[in-house]
Backbone as CSV, one residue per row, in Angstrom:
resi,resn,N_x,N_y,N_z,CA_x,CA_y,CA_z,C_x,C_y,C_z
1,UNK,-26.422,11.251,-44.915,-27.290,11.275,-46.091,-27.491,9.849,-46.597
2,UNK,-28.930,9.751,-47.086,-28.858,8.228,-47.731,-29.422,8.389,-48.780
3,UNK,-28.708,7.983,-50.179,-28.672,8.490,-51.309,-28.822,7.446,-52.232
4,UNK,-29.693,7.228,-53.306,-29.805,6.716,-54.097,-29.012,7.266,-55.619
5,UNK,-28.200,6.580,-56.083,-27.651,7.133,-57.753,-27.968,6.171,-58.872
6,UNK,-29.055,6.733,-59.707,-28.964,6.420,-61.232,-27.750,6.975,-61.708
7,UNK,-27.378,5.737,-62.924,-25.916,5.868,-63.431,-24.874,5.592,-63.318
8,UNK,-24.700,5.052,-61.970,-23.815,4.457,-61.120,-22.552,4.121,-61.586
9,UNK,-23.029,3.239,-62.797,-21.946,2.282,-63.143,-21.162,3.222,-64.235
10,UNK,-21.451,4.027,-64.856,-21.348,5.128,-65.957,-20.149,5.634,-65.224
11,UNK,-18.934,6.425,-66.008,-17.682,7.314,-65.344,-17.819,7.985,-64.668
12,UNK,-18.726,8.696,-64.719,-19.137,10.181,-63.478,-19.860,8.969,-62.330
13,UNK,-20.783,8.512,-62.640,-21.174,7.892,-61.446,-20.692,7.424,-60.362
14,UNK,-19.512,6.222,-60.743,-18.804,5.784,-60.375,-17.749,6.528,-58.899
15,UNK,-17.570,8.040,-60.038,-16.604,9.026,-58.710,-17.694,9.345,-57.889
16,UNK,-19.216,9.618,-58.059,-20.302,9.318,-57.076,-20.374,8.596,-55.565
17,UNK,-20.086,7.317,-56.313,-20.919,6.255,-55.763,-19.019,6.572,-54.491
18,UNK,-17.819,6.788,-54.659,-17.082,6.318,-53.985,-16.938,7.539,-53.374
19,UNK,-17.170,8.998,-53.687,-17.030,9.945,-52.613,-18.089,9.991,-51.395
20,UNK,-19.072,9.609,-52.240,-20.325,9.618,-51.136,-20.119,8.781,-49.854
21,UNK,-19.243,7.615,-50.265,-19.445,6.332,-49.425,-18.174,6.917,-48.664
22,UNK,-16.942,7.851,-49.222,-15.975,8.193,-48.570,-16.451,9.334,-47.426
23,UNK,-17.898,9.999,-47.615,-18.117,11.105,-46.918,-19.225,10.151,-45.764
24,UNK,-19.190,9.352,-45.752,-19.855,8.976,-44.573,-21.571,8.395,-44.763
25,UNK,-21.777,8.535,-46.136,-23.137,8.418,-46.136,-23.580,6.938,-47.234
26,UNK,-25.147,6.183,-46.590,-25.769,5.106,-46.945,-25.907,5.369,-48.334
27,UNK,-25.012,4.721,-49.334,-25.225,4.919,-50.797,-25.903,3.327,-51.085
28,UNK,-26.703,3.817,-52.432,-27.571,2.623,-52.707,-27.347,2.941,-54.623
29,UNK,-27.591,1.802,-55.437,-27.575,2.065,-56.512,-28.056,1.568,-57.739
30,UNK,-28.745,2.077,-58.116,-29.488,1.666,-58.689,-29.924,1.665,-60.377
31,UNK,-30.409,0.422,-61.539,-30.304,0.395,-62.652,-30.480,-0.638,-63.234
32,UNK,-30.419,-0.715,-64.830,-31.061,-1.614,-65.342,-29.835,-2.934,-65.227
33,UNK,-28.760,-2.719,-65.442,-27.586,-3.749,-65.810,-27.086,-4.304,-64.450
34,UNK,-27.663,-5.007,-63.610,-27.381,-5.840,-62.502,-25.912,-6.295,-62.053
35,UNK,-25.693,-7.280,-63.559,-24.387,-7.327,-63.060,-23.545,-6.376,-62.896
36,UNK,-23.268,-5.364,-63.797,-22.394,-4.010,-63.528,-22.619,-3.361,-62.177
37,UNK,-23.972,-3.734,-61.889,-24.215,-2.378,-60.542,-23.188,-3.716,-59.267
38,UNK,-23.920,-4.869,-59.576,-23.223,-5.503,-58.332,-21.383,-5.668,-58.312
39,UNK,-21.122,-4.529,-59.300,-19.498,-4.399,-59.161,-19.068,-3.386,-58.105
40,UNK,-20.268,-2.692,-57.327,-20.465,-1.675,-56.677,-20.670,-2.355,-55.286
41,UNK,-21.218,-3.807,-55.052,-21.494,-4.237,-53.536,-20.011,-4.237,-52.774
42,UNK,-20.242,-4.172,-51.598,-19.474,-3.916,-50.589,-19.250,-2.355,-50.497
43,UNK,-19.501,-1.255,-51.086,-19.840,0.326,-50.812,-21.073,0.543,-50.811
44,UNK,-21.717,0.278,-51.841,-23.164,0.487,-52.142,-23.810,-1.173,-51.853
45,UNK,-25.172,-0.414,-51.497,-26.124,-1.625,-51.902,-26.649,-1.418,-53.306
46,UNK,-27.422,-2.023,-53.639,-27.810,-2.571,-55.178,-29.141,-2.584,-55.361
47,UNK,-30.025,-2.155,-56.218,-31.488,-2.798,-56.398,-31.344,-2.025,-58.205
48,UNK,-32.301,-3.601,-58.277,-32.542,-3.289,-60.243,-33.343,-2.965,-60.384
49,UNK,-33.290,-1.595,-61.747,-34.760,-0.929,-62.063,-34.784,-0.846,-63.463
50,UNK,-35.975,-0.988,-64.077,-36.158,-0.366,-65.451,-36.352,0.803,-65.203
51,UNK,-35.254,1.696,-66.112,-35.591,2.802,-66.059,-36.600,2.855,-66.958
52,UNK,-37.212,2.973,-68.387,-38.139,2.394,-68.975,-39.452,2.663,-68.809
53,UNK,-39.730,1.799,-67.188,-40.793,1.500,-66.281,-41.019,2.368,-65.018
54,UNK,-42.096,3.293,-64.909,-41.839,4.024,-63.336,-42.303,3.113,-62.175
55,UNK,-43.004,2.210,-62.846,-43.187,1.262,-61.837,-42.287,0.539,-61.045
56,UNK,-40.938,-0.089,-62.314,-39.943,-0.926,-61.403,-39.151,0.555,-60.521
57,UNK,-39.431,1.467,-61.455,-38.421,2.519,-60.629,-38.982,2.962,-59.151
58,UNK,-40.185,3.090,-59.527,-40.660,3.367,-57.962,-40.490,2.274,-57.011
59,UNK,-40.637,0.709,-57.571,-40.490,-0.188,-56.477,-39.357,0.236,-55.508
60,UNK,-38.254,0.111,-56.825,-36.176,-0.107,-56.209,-36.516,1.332,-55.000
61,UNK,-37.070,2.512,-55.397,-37.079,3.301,-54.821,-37.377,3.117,-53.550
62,UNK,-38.802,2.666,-53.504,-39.692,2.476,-52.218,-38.888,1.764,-50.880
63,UNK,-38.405,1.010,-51.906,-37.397,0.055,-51.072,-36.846,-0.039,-50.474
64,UNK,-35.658,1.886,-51.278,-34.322,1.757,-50.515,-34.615,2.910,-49.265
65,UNK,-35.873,3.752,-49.412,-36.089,5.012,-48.859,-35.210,5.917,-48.490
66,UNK,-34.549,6.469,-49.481,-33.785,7.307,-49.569,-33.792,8.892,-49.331
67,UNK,-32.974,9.693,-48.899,-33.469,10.981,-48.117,-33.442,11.955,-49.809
68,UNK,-32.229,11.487,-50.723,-32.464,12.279,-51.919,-32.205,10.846,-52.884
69,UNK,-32.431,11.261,-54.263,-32.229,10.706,-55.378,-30.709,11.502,-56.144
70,UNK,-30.050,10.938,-56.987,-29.239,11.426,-57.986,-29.052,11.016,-59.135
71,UNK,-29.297,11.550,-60.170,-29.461,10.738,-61.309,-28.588,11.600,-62.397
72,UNK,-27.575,10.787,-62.760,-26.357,11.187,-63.636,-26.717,10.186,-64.883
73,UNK,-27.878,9.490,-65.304,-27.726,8.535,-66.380,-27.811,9.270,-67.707
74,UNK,-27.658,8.751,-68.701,-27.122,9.322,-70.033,-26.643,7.995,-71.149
75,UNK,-26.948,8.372,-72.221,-27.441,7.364,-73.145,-26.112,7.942,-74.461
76,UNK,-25.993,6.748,-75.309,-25.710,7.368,-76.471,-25.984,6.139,-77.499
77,UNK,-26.346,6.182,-78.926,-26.570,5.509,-79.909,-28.454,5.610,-79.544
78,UNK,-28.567,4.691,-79.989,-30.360,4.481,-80.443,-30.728,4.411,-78.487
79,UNK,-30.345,4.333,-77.568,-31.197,4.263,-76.234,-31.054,5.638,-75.615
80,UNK,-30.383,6.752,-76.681,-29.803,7.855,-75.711,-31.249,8.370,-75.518
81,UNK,-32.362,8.839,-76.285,-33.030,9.423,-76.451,-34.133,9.310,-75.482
82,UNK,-34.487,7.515,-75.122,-35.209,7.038,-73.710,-34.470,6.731,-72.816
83,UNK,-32.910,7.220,-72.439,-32.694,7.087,-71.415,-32.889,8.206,-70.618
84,UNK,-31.641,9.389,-71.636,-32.244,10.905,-71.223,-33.540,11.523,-70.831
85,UNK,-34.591,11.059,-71.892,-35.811,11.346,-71.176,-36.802,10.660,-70.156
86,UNK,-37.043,9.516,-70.773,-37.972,8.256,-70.433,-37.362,8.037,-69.224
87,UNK,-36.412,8.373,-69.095,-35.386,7.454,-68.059,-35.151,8.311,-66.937
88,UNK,-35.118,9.600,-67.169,-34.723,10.378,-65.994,-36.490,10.967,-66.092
89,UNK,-37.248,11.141,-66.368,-38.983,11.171,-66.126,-39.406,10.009,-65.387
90,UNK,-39.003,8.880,-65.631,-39.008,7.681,-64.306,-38.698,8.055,-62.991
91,UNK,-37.596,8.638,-63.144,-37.213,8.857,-61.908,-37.544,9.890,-60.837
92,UNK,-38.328,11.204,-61.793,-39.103,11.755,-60.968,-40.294,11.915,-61.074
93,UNK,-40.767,10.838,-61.449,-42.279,10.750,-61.360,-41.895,9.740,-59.899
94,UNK,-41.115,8.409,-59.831,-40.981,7.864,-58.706,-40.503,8.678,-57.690
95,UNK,-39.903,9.549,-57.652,-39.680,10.167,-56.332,-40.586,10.701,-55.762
96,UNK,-42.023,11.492,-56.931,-43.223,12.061,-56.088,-43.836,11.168,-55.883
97,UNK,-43.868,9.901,-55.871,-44.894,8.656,-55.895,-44.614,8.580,-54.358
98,UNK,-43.329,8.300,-54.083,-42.805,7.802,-52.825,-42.264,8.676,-52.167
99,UNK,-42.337,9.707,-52.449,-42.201,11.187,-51.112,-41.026,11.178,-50.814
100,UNK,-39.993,11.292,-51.912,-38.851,11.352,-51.665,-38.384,12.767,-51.789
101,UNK,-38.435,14.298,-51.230,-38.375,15.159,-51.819,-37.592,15.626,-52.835
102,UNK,-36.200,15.309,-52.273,-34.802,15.772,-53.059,-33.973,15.373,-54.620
103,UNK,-34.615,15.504,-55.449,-33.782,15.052,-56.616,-32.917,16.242,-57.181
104,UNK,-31.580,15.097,-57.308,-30.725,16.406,-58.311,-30.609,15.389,-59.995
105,UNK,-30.756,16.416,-60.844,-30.643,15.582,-62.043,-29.651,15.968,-63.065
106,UNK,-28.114,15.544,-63.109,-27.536,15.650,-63.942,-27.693,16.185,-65.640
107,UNK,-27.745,17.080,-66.336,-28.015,17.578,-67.734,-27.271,17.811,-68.299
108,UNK,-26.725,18.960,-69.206,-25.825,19.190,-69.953,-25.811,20.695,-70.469
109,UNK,-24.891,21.400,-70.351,-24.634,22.769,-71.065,-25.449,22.458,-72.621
110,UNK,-26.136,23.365,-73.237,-26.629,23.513,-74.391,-27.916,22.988,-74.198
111,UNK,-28.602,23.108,-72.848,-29.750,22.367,-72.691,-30.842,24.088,-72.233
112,UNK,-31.706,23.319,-72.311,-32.598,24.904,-71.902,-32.330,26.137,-72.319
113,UNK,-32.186,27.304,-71.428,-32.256,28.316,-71.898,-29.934,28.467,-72.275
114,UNK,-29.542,27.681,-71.940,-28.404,27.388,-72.358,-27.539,27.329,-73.974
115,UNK,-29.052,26.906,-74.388,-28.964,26.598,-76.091,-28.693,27.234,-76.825
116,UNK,-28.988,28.612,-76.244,-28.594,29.909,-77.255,-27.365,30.309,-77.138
117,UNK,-26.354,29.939,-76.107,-25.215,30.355,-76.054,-24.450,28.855,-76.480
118,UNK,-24.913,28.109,-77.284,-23.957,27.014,-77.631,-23.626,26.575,-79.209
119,UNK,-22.462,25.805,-79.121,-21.784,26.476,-80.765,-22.404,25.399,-81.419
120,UNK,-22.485,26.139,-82.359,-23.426,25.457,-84.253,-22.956,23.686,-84.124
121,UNK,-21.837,23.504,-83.663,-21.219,22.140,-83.818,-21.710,21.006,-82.944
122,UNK,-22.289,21.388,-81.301,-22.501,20.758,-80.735,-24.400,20.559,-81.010
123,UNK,-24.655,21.450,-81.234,-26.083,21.138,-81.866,-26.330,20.194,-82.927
124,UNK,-25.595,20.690,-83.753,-25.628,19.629,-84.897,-25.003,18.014,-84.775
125,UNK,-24.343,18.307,-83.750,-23.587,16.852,-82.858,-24.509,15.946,-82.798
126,UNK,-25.182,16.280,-81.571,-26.462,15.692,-80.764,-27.554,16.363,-79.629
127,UNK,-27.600,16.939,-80.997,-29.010,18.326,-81.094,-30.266,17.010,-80.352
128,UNK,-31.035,15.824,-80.895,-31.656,15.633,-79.982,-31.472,15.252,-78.844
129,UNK,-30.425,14.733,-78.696,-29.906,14.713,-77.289,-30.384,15.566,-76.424
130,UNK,-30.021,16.614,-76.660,-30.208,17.938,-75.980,-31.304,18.126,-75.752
131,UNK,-31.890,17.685,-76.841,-33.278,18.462,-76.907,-34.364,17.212,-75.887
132,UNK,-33.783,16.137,-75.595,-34.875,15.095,-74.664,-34.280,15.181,-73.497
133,UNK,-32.818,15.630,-72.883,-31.711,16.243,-71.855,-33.114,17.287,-70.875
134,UNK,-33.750,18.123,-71.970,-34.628,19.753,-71.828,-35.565,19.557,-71.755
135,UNK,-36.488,18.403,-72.022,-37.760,17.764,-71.588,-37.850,17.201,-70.461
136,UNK,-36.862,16.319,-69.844,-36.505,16.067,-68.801,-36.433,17.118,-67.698
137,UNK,-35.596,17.982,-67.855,-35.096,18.829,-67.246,-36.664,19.812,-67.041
138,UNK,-37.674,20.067,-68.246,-38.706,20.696,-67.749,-39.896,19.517,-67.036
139,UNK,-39.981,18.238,-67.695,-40.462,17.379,-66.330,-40.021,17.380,-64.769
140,UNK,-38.945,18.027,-64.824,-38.205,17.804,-62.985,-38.706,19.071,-62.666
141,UNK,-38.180,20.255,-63.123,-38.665,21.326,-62.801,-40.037,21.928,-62.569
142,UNK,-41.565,20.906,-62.971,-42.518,21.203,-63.128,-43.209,20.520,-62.309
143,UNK,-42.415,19.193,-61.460,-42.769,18.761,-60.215,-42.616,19.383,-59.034
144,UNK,-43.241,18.896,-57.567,-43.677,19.421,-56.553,-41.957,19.570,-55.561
145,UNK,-41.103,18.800,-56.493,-40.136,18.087,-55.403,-38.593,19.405,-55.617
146,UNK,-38.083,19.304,-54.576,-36.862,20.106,-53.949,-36.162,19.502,-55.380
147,UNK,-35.835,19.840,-56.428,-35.088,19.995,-57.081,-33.600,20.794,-57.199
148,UNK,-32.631,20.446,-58.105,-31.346,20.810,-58.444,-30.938,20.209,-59.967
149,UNK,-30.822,20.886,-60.755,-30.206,20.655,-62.334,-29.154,21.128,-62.003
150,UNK,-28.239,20.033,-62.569,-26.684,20.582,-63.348,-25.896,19.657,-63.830
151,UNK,-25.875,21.327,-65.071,-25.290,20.979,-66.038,-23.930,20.882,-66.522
152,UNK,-23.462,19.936,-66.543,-21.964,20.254,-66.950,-21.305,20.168,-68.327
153,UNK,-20.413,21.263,-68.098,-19.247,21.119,-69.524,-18.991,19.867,-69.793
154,UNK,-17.939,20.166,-70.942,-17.312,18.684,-71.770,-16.423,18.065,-70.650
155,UNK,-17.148,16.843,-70.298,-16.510,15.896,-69.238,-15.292,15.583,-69.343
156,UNK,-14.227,15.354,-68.934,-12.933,14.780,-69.008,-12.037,13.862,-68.133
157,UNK,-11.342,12.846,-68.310,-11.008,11.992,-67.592,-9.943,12.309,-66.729
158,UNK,-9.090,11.511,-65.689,-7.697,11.857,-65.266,-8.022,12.585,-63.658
159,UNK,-7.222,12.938,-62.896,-7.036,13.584,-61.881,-8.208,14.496,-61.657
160,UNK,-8.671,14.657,-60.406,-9.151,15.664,-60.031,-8.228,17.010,-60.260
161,UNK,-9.089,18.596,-60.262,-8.168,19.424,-60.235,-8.389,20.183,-59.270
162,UNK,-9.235,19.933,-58.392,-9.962,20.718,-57.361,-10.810,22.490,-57.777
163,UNK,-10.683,22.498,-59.127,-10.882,24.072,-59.752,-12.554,23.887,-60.213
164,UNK,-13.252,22.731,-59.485,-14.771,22.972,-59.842,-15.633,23.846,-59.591
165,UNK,-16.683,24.575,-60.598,-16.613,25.404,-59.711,-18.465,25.228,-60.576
166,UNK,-19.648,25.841,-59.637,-20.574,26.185,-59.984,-21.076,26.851,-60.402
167,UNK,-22.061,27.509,-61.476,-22.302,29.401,-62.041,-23.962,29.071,-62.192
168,UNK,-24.612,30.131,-61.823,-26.011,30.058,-61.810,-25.794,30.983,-63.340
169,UNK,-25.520,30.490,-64.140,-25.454,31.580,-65.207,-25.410,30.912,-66.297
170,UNK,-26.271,30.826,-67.393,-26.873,29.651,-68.792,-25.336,30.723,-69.699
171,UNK,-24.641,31.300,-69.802,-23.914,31.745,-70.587,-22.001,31.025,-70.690
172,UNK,-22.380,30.065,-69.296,-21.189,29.534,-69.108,-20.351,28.611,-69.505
173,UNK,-19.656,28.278,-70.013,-18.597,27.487,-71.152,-17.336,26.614,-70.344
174,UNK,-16.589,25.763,-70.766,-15.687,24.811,-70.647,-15.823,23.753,-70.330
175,UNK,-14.905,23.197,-69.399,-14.731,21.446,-68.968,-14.231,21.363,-67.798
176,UNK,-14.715,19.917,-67.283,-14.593,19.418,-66.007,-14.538,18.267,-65.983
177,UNK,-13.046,17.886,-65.333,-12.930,16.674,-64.615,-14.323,15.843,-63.937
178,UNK,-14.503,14.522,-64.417,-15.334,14.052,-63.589,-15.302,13.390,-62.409
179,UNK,-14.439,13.558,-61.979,-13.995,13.456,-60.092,-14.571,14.756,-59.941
180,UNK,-13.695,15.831,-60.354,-14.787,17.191,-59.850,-15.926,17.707,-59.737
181,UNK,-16.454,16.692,-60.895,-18.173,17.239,-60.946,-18.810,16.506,-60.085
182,UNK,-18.411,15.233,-59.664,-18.784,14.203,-58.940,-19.065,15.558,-57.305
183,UNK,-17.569,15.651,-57.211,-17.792,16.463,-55.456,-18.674,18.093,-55.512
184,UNK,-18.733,18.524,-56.723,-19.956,19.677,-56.496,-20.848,19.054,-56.833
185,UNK,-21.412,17.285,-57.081,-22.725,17.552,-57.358,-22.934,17.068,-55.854
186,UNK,-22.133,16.013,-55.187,-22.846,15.838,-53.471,-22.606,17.049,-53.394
187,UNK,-21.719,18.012,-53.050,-22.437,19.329,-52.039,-23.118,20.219,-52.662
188,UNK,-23.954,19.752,-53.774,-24.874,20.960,-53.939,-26.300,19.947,-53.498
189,UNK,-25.930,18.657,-53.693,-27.138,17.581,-52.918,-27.880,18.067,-51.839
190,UNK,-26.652,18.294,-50.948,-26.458,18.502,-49.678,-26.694,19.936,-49.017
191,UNK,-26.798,21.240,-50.094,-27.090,22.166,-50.094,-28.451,22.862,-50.049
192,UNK,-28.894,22.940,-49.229,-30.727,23.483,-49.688,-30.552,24.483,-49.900
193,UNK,-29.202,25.931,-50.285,-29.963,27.103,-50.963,-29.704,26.486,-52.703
194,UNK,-29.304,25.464,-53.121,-29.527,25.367,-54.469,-30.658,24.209,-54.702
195,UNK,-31.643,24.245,-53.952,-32.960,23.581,-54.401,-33.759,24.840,-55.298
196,UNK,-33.921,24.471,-56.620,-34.483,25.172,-57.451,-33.942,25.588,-58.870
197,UNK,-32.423,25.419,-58.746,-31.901,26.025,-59.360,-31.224,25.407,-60.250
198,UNK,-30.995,26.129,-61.888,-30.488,25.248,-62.769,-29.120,25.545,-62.469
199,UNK,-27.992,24.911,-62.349,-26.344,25.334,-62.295,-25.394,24.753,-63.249
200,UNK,-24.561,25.809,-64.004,-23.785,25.545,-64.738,-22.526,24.513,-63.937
201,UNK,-21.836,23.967,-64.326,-20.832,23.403,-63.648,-19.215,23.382,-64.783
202,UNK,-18.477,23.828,-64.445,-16.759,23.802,-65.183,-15.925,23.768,-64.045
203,UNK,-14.780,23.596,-65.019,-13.512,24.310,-64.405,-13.339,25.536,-64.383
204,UNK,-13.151,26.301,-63.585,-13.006,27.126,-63.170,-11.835,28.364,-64.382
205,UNK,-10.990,27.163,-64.635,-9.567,27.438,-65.361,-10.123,27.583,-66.634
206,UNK,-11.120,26.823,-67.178,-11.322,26.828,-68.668,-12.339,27.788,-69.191
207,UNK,-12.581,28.359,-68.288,-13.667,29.527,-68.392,-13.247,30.760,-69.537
208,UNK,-13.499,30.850,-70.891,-13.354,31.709,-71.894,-13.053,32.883,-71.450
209,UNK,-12.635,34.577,-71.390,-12.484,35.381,-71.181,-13.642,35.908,-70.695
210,UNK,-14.381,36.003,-71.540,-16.045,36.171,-72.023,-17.408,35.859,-72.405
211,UNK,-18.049,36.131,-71.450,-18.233,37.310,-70.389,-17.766,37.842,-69.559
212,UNK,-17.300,38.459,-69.012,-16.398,39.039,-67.793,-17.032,39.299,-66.531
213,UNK,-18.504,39.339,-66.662,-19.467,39.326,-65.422,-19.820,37.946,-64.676
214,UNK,-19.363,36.917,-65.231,-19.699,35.470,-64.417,-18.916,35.406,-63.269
215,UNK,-20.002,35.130,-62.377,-19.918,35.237,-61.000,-20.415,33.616,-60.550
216,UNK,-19.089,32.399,-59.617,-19.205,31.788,-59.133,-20.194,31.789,-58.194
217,UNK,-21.272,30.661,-58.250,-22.281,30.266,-57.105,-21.361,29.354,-55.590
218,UNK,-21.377,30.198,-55.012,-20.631,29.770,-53.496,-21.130,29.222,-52.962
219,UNK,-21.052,27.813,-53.345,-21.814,26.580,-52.611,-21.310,26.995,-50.581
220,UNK,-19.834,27.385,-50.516,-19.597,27.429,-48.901,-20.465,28.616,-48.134
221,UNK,-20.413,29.514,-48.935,-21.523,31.021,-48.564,-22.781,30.135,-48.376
222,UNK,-23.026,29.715,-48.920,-24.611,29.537,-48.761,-24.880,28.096,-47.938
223,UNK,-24.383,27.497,-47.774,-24.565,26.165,-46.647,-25.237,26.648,-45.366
């Protein structure tokens, strides 16, 4: 696989950029902060983009010709709002520019049709967040290209736990290691029966009682 990642330099990215390169495949990476990304040369290659701009984004793109895109970027204070949107709408407007089919785009539980199952606190948190997270998320979805959303629980640092697990199901709740989310988001990359599809992402372990009908998406079944 030869893979391009927005976000790179970001915590989740990061377990990205080093499983990918551990699984055998041409990682490239890409973003606005140069020096940070070139903390990544010698695994990844490097090219700078405004996210911002679909223009610089399509250049870095054109460039690296990549078989998919991945874009885990995410904002907080006054840039969250054009990174989340502006920023990940760059990125797939450049992928249909340059015929890249495959984008997966990192989001967040409480996004889309998700919103209704999420608590009063996190709305009121960073309700627009969410809400430019879901514009995004309906810009990707409304393009021509092999898409994958997912969304994950409240991120957390420390050890992998190997208990990641995927749910095609907007009702789904908890947290995930970001080493873990890192390795279901390459194999759902890597997966063409989840082109299309929005996916919850947790631990497996932190999963509330309730609902009692959530049923794991079997990334190995379906390969």
């Amino acid at each position: 696989m030869r893979v391009v990642i927005f976000g790179a330099t970001g915590r989740t990215g990061r377990h990205l950029v080093a499983q990918a390169a551990a699984r055998g495949w041409t990682v490239f990476v890409a973003g606005r902060d140069e020096a940070r990304l070139n903390e990544l040369q010698g695994i990844a290659g490097v090219a700078v983009a405004d996210l911002s701009n679909v223009g610089s984004v399509a250049s870095a793109v054109k460039a690296l010709v990549p078989e998919a895109i991945v874009s885990t970027i995410g904002g907080a204070g006054p840039d969250a709002l054009l990174i989340d949107e502006i920023g990940n709408n760059a990125i797939t407007d450049a992928a249909v520019s340059c015929g890249v089919p495959r984008v997966l785009q990192v989001s967040s539980l409480a996004c889309g049709d998700s919103r209704a199952y999420a608590s009063e606190r996190i709305i009121a948190a960073i309700g627009p967040v969410l809400d430019a997270k879901t514009r995004a998320e309906d810009h990707l979805r409304h393009s021509a290209l092999d898409w994958t959303i997912v969304r994950p629980g409240g991120l957390t640092e420390g050890e992998p736990t190997g208990q990641g697990a995927l749910y095609d199901d907007p009702r789904v709740h908890g947290r995930i290691a970001r080493a873990d989310l890192a390795t279901l988001l390459l194999d759902a990359v890597a997966t063409p029966a989840t082109v299309g599809r929005v996916l919850s992402a947790v631990d497996r372990t932190t999963l509330p009682a309730e609902p009692a009908d959530v049923a794991e998406f079997d990334l190995a079944a379906r390969a």
